[in-house]
C-alpha positions in Angstrom: 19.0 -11.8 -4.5 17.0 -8.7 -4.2 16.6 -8.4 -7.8 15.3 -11.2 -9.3 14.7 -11.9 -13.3 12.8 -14.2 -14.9 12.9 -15.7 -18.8 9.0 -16.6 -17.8 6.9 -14.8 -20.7 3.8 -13.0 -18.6 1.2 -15.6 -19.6 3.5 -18.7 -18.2 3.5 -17.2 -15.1 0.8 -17.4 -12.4 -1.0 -15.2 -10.9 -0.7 -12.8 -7.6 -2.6 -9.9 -6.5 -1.7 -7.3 -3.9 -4.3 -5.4 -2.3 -3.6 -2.1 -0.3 -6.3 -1.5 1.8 -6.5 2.2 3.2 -7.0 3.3 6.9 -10.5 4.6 6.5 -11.6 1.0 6.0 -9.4 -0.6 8.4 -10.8 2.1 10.8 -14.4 0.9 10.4 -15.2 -3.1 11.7 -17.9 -3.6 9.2 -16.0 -2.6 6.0 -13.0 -4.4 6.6 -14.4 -7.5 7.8 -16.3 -7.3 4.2 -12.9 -6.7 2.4 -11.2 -9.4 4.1 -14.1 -12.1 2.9 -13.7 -10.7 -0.4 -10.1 -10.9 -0.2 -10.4 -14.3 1.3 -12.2 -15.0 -2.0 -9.6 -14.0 -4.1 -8.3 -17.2 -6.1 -4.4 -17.8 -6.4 -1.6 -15.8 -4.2 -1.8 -13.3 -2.9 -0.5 -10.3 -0.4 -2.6 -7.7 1.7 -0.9 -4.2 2.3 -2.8 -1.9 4.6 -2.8 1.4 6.0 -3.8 2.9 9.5 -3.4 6.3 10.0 -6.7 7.0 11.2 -5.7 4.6 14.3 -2.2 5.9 15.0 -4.0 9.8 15.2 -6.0 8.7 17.4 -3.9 7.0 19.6 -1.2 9.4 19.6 -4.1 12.0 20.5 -4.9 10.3 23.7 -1.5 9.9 24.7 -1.2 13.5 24.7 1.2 13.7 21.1 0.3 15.7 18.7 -0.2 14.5 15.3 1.9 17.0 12.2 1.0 16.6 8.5 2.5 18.1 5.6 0.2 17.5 2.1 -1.1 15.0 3.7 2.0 13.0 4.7 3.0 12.4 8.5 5.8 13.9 9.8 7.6 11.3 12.0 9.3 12.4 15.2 10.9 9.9 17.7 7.4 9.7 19.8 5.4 9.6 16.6 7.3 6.7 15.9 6.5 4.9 18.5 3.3 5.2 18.2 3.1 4.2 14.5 5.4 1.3 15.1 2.6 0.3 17.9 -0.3 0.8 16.0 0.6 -0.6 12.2 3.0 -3.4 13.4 0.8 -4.5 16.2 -3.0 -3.4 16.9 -3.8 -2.8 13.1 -1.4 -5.7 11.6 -2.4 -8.5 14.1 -5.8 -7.7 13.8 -5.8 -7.9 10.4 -3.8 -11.5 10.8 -6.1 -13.1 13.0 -10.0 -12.5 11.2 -7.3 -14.0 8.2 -6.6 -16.9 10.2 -10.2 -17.1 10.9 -11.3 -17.0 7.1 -9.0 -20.4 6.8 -5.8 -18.6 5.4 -2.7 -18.7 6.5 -1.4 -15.2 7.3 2.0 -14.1 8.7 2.1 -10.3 9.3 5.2 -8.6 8.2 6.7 -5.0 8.9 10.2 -4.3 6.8 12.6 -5.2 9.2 11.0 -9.1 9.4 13.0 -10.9 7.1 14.9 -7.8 6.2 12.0 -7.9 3.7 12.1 -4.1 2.8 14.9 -1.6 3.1 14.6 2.0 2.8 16.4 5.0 3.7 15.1 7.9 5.7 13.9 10.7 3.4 15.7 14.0 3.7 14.6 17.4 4.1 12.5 18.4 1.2 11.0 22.0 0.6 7.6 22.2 -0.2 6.0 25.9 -0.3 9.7 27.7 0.0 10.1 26.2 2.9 12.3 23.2 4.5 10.4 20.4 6.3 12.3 17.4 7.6 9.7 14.4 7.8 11.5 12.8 10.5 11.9 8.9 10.9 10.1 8.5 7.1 11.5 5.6 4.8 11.9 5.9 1.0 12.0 2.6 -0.4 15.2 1.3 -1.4 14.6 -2.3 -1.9 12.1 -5.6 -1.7 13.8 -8.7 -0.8 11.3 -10.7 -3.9 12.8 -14.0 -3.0 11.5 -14.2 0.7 8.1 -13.4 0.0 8.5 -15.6 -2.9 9.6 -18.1 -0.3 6.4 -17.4 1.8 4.0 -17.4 -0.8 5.6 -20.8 -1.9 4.3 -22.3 1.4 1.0 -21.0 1.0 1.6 -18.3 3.3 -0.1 -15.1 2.7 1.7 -11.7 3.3 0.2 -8.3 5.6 2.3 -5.8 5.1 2.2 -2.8 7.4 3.4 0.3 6.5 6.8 -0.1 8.5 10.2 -0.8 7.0 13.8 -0.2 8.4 17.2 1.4 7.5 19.3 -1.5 8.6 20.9 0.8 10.9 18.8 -0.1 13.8 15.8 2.4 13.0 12.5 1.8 11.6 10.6 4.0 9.2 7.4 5.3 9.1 6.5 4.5 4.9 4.0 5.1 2.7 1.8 1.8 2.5 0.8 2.9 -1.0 4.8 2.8 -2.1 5.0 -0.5 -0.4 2.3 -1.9 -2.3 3.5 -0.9 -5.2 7.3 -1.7 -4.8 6.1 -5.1 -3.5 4.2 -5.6 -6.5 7.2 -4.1 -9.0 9.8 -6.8 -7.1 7.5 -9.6 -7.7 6.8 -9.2 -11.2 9.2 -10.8 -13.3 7.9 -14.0 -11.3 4.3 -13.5 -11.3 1.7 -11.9 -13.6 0.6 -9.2 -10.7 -2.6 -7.4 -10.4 -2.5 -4.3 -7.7 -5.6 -3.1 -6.2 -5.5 0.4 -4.6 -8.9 -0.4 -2.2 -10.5 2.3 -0.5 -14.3 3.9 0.2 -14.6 5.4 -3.3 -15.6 3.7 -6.4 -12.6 4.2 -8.5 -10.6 7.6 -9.0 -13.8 10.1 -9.7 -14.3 12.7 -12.4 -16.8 14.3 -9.8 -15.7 14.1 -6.2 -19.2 15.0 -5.2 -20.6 11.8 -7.6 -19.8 8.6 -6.6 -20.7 7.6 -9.9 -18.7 9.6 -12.2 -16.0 6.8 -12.2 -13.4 7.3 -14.9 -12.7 3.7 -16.1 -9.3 4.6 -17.6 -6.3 7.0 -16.8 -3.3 6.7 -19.4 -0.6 8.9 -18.3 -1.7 12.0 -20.8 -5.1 11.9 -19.3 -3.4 12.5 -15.5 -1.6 14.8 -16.5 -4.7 16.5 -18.0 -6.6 15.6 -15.1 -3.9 17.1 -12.3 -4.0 20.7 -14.5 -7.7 21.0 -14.6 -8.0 20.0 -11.0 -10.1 16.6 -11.5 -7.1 15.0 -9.6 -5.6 16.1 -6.8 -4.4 15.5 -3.1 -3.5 12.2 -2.6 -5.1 10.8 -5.5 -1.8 12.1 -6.9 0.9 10.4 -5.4 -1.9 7.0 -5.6 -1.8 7.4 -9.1 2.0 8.1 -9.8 2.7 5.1 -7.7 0.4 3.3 -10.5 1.9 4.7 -13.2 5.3 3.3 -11.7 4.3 -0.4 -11.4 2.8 -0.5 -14.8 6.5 0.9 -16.3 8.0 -1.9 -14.2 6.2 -4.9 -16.1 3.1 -4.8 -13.0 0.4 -6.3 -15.4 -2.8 -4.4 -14.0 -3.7 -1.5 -11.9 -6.7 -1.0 -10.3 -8.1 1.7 -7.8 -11.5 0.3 -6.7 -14.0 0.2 -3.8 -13.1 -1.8 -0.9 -16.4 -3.8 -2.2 -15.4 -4.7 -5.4 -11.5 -5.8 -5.3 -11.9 -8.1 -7.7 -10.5 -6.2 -10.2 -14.1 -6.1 -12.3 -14.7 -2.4 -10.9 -12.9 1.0 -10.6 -10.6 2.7 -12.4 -7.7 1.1 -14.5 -4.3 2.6 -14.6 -2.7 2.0 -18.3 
């Protein structure tokens, strides 16, 4: 069951977080060793997305591939997939397992295609600019099998989810860790009252780029849309944000983008 309700009011329920952590902090040894205490901290279940993208450049780079973006998404060609598949499934994602197993939790790192756990379908050409641009082997998500990470989290297992899931055809797909947080987050809600962090090195989403301080506490959907027009949002803020704005429409109890430092949910910028 792929779908699952629940009767469960939101206060009867208890309580999960899912943290996305982004590949500027996985990238650097210091921040992510802090995040993972901090996450290690975190009472209740709980699941830990991250990103990498920093890692598979590189890597790709020395093995002589070069590396296409597109507004800031990857485009995924058979090599390129390889290397991603490499680098999130197994240097980033096992890393990331064992420091967990080290902190005293009990981690099981997942891509998609374990457990069949997410299934998407390979986005097709789009056109951006006028122009058509095929994205390759990149995954739109279709959908979260809730009850097996249910299952997991009911043995005191604790989810990584790389940013890897697979067409059931045979194929994996390069996907957007942000989507998978918050699709992950979406299927688990009518079972749990879920709180997803968005973690990375900023202090919330800024009104100032330049000041690290000029955190905007709350973003309701007329103040994005403000904010995209003016130019206070943009890049990939966007796409951050609109996968927020999704979660919260689909019964997700909290959003919060936040420093890597401070996913506790008592910092950053809420989503309402």
């Amino acid at each position: 069951m792929d779908t699952p309700t629940s009767s469960k009011t939101s206060a009867g329920k208890p309580a999960l977080t899912v943290v996305k952590v982004g590949g500027a902090v996985v990238e650097d040894a210091a921040q992510l060793a802090g995040l993972l205490d901090r996450f290690a901290a975190i009472e209740g279940r709980k699941i830990l997305v991250h990103g990498g993208g920093r890692r598979a450049t590189k890597t790709a780079a020395a093995l002589g591939i070069e590396s296409r973006m597109v507004n800031g998404r990857r485009i995924t060609d058979e090599e390129m997939l390889e290397v991603v598949t490499m680098v999130y499934g197994g240097l980033v994602n096992k890393n990331i397992v064992a420091q967990l197993q080290s902190r005293g939790l009990n981690a099981i790192g997942l891509t998609g295609a374990d457990l069949d756990v997410i299934r998407s379908h390979r986005r097709p050409p789009v056109k951006i600019d006028g122009a058509s641009v095929d994205f390759g082997f990149v995954g739109d998500v279709d959908r979260v099998s809730a009850d097996r990470l249910q299952a997991l989290l009911g043995q005191d297992a604790i989810p990584v989810m790389a940013p890897l899931t697979h067409d059931g055809l045979g194929h994996m797909l390069n996907t957007n860790a942000d989507t998978i947080a918050s699709e992950t987050a979406k299927a688990l809600s009518p079972f749990y009252r879920v709180t997803l962090i968005y973690s990375f090195e900023k202090n919330g989403v800024l009104a100032d780029p330049s000041d690290d301080n000029s955190v905007i506490p709350s973003i309701t959907r007329d103040d994005f849309n403000r904010y995209v027009a003016d130019g206070t949002i943009a890049g990939g803020m966007i796409p951050k944000i609109e996968n927020a704005f999704n979660a919260v429409s689909a019964g997700v109890d909290q959003v919060i983008i936040t420093k890597a430092t401070a996913i506790d949910g008592t910092q950053g910028t809420t989503i309402r």
